[in-house]
N, C-alpha and C positions, 0 to 999 in steps of 0.2 A: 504494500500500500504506500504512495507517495505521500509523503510527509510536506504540507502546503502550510503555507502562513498567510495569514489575514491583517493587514492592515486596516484599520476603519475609525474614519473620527464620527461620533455621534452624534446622528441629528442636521449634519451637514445640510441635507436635501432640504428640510425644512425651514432652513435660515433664506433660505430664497424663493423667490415667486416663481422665478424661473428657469428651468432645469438649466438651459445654456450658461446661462450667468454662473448657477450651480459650479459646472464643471471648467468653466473659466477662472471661475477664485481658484478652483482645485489645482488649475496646473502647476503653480509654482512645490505645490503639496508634490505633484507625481512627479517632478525633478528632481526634487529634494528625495525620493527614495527612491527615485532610476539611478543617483550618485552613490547609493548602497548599494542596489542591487539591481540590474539590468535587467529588461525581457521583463517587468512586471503587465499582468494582466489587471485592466479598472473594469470592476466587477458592475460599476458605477459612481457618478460623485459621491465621495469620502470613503470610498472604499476599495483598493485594490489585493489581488495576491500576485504570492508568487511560489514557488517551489522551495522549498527549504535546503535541497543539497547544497546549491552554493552557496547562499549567505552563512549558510551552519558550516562549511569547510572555512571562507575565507576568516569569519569572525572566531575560531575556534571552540563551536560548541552550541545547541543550542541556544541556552543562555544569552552568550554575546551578541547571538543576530537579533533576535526578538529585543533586545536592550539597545542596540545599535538602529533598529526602526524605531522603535518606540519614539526616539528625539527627534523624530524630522516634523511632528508637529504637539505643541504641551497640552491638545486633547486627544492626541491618538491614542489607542488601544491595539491591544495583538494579541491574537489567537494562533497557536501553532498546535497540530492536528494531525492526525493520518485524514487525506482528504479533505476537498472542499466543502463539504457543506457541514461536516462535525468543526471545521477550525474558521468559519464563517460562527457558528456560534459560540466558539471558545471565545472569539474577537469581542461578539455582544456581550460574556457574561465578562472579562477579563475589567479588571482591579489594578493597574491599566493594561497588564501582562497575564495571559492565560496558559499555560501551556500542558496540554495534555498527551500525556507518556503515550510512546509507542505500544499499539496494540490495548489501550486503555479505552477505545473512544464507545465501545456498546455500552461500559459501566458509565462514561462520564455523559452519553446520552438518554439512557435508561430512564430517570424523572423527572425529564425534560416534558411538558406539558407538548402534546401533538400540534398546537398551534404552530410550533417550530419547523415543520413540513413547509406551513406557506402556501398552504392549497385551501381555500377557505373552505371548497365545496366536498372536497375529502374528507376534509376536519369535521365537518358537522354531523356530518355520517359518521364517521369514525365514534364521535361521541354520543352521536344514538344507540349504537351498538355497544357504549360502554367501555369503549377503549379510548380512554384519556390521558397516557402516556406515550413516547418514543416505544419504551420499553414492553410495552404489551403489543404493542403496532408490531415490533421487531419479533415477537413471538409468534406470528402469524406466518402458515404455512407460504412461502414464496409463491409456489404456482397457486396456489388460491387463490392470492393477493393479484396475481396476473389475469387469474380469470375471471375476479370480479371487479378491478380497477384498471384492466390497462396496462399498458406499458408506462404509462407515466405512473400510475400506485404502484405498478413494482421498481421505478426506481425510484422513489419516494421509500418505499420499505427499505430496499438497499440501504441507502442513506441515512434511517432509521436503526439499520442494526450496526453503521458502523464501517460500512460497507462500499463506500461512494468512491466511484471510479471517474467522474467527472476528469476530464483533462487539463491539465495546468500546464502542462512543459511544450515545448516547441515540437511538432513533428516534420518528417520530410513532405510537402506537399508538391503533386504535381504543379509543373508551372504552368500548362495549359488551361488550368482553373480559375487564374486570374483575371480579372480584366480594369482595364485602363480606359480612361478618356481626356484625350486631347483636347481641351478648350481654346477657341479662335476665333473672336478675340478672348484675353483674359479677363477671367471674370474673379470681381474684390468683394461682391457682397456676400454674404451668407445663405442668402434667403435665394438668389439669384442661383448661384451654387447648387443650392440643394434640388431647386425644378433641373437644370441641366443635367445632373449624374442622374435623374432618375433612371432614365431606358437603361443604362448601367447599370445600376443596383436589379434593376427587372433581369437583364441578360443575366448575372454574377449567380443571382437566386436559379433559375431555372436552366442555367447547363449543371449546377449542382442538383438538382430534382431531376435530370434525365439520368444521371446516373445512381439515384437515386441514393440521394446523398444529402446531409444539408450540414450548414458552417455555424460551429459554438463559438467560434474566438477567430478574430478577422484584426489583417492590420491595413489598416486608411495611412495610407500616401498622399503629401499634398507639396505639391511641388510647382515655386512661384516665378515670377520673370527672372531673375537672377538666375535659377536653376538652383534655387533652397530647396531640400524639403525635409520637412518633418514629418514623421510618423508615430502611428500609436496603434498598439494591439488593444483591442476592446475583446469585452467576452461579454459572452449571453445566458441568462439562466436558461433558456431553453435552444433554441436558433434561430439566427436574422430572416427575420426579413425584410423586402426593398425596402419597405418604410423605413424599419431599426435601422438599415444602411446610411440611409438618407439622412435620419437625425443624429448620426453618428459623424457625418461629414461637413454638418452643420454647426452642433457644438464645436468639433475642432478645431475649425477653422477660426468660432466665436473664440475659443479659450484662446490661439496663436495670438490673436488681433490683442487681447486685451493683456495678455502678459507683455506683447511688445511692446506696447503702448503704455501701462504701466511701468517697463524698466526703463524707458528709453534707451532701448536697444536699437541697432540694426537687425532687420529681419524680416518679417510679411506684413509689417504695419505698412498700408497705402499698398501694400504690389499686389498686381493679379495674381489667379493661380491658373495656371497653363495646363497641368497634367493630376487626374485624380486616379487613384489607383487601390484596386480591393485587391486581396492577395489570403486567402484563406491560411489559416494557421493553424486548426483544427479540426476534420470535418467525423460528421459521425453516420452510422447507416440512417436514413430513412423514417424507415422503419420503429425507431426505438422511440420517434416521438411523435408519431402520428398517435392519434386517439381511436379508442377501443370500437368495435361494431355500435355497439348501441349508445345512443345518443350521440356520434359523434359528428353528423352535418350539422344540427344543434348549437353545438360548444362549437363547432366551428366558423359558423357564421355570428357567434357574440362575441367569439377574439374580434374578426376580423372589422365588424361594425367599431368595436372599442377601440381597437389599434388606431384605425382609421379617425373616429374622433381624437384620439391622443396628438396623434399627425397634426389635428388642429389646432387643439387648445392647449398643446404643450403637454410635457412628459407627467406633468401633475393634475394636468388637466381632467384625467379619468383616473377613478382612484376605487380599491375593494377593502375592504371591510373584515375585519379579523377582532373575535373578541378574546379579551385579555383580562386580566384581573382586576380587581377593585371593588370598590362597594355598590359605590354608586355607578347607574347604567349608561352615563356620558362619558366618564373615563374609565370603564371599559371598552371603548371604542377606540382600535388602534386602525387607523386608515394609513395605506401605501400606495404607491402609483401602480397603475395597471402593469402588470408582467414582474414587479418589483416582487422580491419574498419580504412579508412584512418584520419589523422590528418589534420584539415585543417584549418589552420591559418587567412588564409584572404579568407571570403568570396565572392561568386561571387555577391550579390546581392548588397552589397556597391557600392558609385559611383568608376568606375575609367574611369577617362576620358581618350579618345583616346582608350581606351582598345578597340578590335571587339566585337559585341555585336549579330554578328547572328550567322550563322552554322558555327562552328569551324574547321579548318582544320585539313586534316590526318595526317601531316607531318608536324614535328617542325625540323625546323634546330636550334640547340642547338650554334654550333659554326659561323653560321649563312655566308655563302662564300661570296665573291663580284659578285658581276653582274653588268653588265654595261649597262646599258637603253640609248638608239640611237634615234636621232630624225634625225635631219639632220648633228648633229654631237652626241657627247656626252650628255646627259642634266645630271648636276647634281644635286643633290634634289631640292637646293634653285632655280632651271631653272626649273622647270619641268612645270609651267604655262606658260613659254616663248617658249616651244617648245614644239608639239604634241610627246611624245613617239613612234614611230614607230616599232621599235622591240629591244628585248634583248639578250646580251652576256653571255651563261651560262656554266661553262665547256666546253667551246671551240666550242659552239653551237650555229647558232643563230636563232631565233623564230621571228616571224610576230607578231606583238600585233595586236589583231582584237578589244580587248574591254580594258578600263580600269576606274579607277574612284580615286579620290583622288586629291591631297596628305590632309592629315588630319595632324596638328601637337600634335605632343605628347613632352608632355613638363613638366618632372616628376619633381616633388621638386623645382618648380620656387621659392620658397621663400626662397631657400638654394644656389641658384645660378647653378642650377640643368640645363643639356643639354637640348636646344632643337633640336626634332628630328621628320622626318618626315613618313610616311606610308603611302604607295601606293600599289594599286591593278591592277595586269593585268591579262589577257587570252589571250593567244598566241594561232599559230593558227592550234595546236594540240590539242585546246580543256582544257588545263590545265591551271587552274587558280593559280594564284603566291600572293604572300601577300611579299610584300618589305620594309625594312625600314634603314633609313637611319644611317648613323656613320660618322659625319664628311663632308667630300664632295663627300661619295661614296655611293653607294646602296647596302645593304647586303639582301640575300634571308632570311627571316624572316621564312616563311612555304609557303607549297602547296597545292593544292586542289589535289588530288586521283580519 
């Protein structure tokens, strides 16, 4: 098993609106650790890896490399791992250093909460049937797991027991795989850019699908009137397509423009670029990540509609839903960009008391409105055992309560002098079920049932 290290500074993505800009601040980050260690792979802004053979030989030891990245930025973190995706979360759990022994990573994934996968639509099934860990996931017979997930749930199980073969190191690729375009005249804008290489990136994808083939990690050549060029290997959690090409050639270029211009350097600040160049780096069967018989034009036609608006509105611009831990049902909500594996900081499998512990509601109210709960008059939280609920005031509506159950208190940070606050559940007699909780002496709608 290849032993990979994970670089990643925290939250990155989020410190910006958007993605290009994202990965613009990031370049001077990826020099600063191209000058340690060459050939690194950007998983995404603030996070790249790379292979651990060399930097563990030249630095003499584990130890020295993971210590020797760590300082190329004072919020980076490092993960080093047998494989990408066990040392991708050694990175998220690491203190600022993670390092999990060789041949350790089923024990060091084992009561990892299955959110960790990154597949919301796995995960939730996963946890209807009861299996709420890595380690119960990785107990499950493999061809099982093939015949009722797919090729993508069995490499998702893979990865679960330990097992993740993902590629990181450089392979021999044919050269006839690549393809170039000449721009004439030279073109300096981004946007400009990114409509021209398109039929590119169409050609690049689809002589790789004739042989039925497709590319995880591709390195983007850009090369400007002087005859500069710089390059960069990206990698794909799953594999490109035209569009990923496309905004991968766009960022690039945005991050060149804006570090030259920030150093005032010589370089591609103001010059055309003359020649764009895709050059695969990695390519894997087919096969292994197309989707399973059933349901799979489905799923395949919501990538491509989502991708598609992503193309629009920016890499952040579509975003999926993974829930995570906490008490309350708004920060349990951890949102990532589409195709992104989410971040997820507090797991659900911890205690948190008060938190809802069954089917979760469709509908989070974020700013959460007042509603006002009617017995024979008012009740407000601290009455609501003194007086049966009757119905409620919601938007200028009022509802019958036919069932309800609670109140339960939630009482975060008692040993900091932390609110207590209460949480009640009703169903009116519409059929819809309400999740409420309190602020003070009033009732705010927390979520709904759909």
């Amino acid at each position: 098993m290849t032993r990979v290290i994970v670089v990643d500074v925290p939250g990155w993505g989020e410190r910006f609106d958007d993605p290009a800009e994202a990965m613009r601040v990031f370049e001077p980050v990826i020099q600063a650790i191209e000058n340690t260690v060459p050939l690194v792979r950007v998983l995404r802004p603030g996070r790249v890896a790379m292979t651990a053979r060399g930097p563990v030989r030249f630095y003499g030891g584990e130890e020295g490399a993971v210590t020797a990245l760590r300082a190329v930025h004072p919020d980076s973190r490092v993960g080093l791992a047998d494989g990408l995706f066990t040392a991708v979360i050694a990175a998220d759990l690491a203190d600022p250093v993670r390092v999990v022994p060789e041949g350790a990573s089923p024990r060091f994934l084992a009561p990892l909460a299955v959110e960790r996968l990154g597949d919301p639509e796995l995960v939730d099934l996963l946890r209807r049937l009861g299996i709420d860990t890595l380690g119960r996931f990785a107990e499950l017979d493999r061809v099982a797991v093939r015949d009722r997930f797919g090729v993508t749930g069995e490499f998702l199980h893979r990865s679960a027991s330990g097992d993740d073969d993902s590629p990181i190191r450089p392979r021999d690729i044919p050269v006839d795989y690549a393809r170039q375009l000449d721009c004439e005249p030279p073109v300096s804008r981004a946007d400009e850019l990114a409509f021209t290489v398109r039929q590119t990136a169409d050609e690049f994808v689809d002589v790789l699908a004739r042989d039925r083939l497709v590319c995880t990690s591709v390195w983007v050549s850009l090369t400007n009137e002087r005859g500069e060029t710089r390059e960069r290997c990206w990698a794909h959690p799953r594999s490109f397509t035209p569009g990923d090409l496309v905004d991968r050639v766009r960022w690039q270029l945005d991050s060149i423009a804006r570090l030259t211009t920030d150093t005032s350097t010589e370089g591609f600040a103001g010059d055309g670029i003359v020649r764009v160049r895709f050059t695969p780096d990695h390519l894997a069967p087919i096969a292994r990540y197309e989707k399973g018989l059933w349901g799979a034009p489905a799923n395949d036609r919501i990538h491509s509609v989502l991708s598609r608006v992503q193309s629009i509105l920016g890499h952040d611009g579509v975003q999926s839903l993974t829930v995570g831990g906490g008490r309350t049902l708004a920060a349990r909500e951890v949102f990532a960009a589409w195709g992104d594996r989410p971040v997820v900081d507090r797991v659900e499998i911890e205690p948190w008391p008060g938190a809802l512990t069954a089917i979760h509601p469709t509908t989070v109210f974020r700013e959460m409105p007042v509603v006002v709960v009617r017995g024979a008059e008012p009740v407000a939280p601290a009455e609501v055992l003194a007086d049966i609920p009757r119905s409620i005031e919601f938007e200028g509506r009022m509802r019958r309560i036919v069932e309800w159950s609670g109140p339960w208190p939630l009482w975060e940070r008692w040993w900091e002098g932390g609110s207590l606050r209460f949480r009640l559940q009703l169903v009116d007699d519409h059929g819809v079920a309400w999740v409420l909780l309190s602020e003070g002496d009033e009732w705010h709608v927390e979520a709904r049932y759909d």
